[in-house]
C-alpha positions, -999 to +999 in steps of 0.1 A: -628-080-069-648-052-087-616-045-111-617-024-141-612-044-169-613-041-203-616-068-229-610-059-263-618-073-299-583-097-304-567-079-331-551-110-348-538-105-382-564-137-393-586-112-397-573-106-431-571-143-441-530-148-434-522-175-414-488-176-394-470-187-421-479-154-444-465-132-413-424-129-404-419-154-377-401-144-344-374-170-332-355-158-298-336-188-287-300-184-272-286-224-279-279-229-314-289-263-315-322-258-308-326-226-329-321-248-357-344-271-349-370-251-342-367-227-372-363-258-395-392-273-382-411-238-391-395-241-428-406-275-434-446-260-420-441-235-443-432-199-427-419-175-454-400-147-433-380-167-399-365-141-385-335-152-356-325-132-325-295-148-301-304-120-272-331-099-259-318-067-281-322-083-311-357-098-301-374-063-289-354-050-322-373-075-345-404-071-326-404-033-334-391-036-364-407-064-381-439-070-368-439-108-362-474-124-364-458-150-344-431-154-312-410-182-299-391-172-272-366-189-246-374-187-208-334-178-201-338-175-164-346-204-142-360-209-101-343-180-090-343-156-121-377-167-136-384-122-141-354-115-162-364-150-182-401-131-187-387-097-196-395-100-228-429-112-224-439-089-200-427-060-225-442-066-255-477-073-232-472-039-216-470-021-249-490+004-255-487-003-295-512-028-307-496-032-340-475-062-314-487-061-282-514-091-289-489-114-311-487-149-299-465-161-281-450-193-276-433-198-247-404-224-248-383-238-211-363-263-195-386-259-164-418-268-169-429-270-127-463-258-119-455-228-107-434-222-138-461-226-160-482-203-138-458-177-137-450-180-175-491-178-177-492-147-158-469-133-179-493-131-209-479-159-230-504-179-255-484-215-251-457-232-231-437-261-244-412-278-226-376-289-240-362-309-251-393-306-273-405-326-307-414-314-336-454-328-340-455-305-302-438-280-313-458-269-345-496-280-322-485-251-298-482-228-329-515-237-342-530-237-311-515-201-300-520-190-342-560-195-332-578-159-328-586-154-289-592-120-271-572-098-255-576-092-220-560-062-206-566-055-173-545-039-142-525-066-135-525-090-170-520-079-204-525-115-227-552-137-243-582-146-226-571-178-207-610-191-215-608-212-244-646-218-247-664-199-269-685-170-250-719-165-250-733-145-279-748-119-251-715-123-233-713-087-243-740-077-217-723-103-192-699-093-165-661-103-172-652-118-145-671-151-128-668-138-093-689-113-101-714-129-121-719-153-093-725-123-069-753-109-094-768-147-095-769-144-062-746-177-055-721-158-032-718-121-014-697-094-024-678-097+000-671-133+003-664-127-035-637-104-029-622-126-002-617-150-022-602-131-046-578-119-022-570-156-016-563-160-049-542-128-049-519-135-022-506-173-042-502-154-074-480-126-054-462-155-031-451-169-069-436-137-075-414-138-044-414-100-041-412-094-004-431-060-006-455-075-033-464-097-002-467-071+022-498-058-003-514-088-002-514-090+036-524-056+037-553-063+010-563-093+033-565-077+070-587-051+057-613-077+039-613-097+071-619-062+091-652-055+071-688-068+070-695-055+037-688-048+006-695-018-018-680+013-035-659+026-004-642-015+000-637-011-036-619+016-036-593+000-011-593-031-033-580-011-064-558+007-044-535-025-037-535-033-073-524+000-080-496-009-054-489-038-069-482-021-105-461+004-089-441-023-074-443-040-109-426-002-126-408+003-099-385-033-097-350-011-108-357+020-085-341+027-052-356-002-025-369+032-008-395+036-034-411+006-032-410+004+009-428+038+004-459+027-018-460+002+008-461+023+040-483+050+026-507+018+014-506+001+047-516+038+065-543+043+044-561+012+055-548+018+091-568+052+092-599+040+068-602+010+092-603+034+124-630+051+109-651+020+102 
């Protein structure tokens, strides 16, 4: 959908030949049980520095504090609190320090649905495990999120790049996103691209279950199906809604009146740039 993203260098600390067993060890888990399990199982693989946290205070205090090369972390909330289970995940992502922002991040939960895992994905993490987990699963996941991947920050997703291949050496030169790389193949049209896009937006938003997130979408999609083509002016529309969505995102604790106002102001400035069409 023609968005600006940025994908930076992954600044993993493998860089300067630790693993994540040279680097303190993050543990958030709130049942006792399984913080014992799980920081025993780290012991026994050899982590130096395990560092615990029973609440979301102490893990954002650690985080600062310590600079884990590594993160497990409890989903706390469930079908109808899966944001406040994210919280953390979505904050260190949305730092603006990159001393932490890029740590990995294994994500541990009780619900493991599909649209758990896609919301947990969304969120930025590196792996998901589901409980009641064993140990062999437990320590792949850290390997497998330990392994140096880029960081993707874009407007809507802060987190490693979710391709696991290997890009191309010239994938420098190369656009970032398939869509458009298709469009400059010539295997689809702008606008068909951004359609589909949209598509794509508007089940990622209904997963959120933010009833003014979905209002965006719907917005985002009348205007698509309004237009024959696509350049520089539909663009601008396009990035408009996901700069409605983030204020939605920032805006979660604010008055209800904020958010129905990005809405309204979004929704009339397709309303007039779709009488002048």
């Amino acid at each position: 959908m023609g968005a600006a993203t940025a994908i930076d260098t992954f600044a993993h600390w493998s860089s300067t030949g630790d693993t994540w067993r040279d680097r303190p060890v993050l543990v958030y888990e709130t049942g006792a049980l399984m913080r014992r399990l799980i920081a025993g199982s780290l012991k026994n693989a050899g982590a130096r520095n395990i560092i615990i946290a029973t609440n979301r205070k102490e893990a954002h205090a650690a985080i600062e504090a310590d600079l884990p090369g590594m993160v497990l972390a409890d989903w706390e909330g469930g079908q109808t609190d899966h944001r406040s289970g994210l919280s953390l995940v979505r904050d260190i992502r949305g730092s603006d320090n990159p001393a932490y922002r890029d740590v990995p991040i294994v994500l541990t939960s009780q619900h493991a649905t599909r649209t758990d895992v896609e919301r947990a994905r969304d969120s930025g993490i590196s792996e998901f495990l589901r409980k009641p987990l064993s140990v062999k699963n437990l320590l792949t996941r850290v390997e497998t999120a330990a392994m140096p991947r880029r960081f993707v920050k874009e407007t809507r997703f802060s987190g490693p790049d979710r391709r696991r291949r290997p890009r191309n050496e010239n994938a420098h030169r190369q656009p970032n996103f398939k869509r458009q790389r298709d469009v400059e193949d010539g295997l689809i049209d702008a606008l068909s691209a951004a359609r589909n896009a949209c598509y794509a937006l508007a089940v990622e938003v209904a997963r959120d279950g933010c009833p003014h997130a979905r209002r965006v979408s719907v917005s985002l999609k009348r205007y698509l199906t309004a237009v024959n083509e696509f350049g520089p002016s539909e663009n601008e529309i396009v990035e408009m809604h996901r700069a409605a969505l983030v204020q939605l995102e920032q805006s979660r604790s604010a008055n209800a009146q904020v958010q129905l106002a990005v809405v309204n102001g979004l929704e009339e400035v397709v309303r007039m740039r779709l009488l002048k069409a």
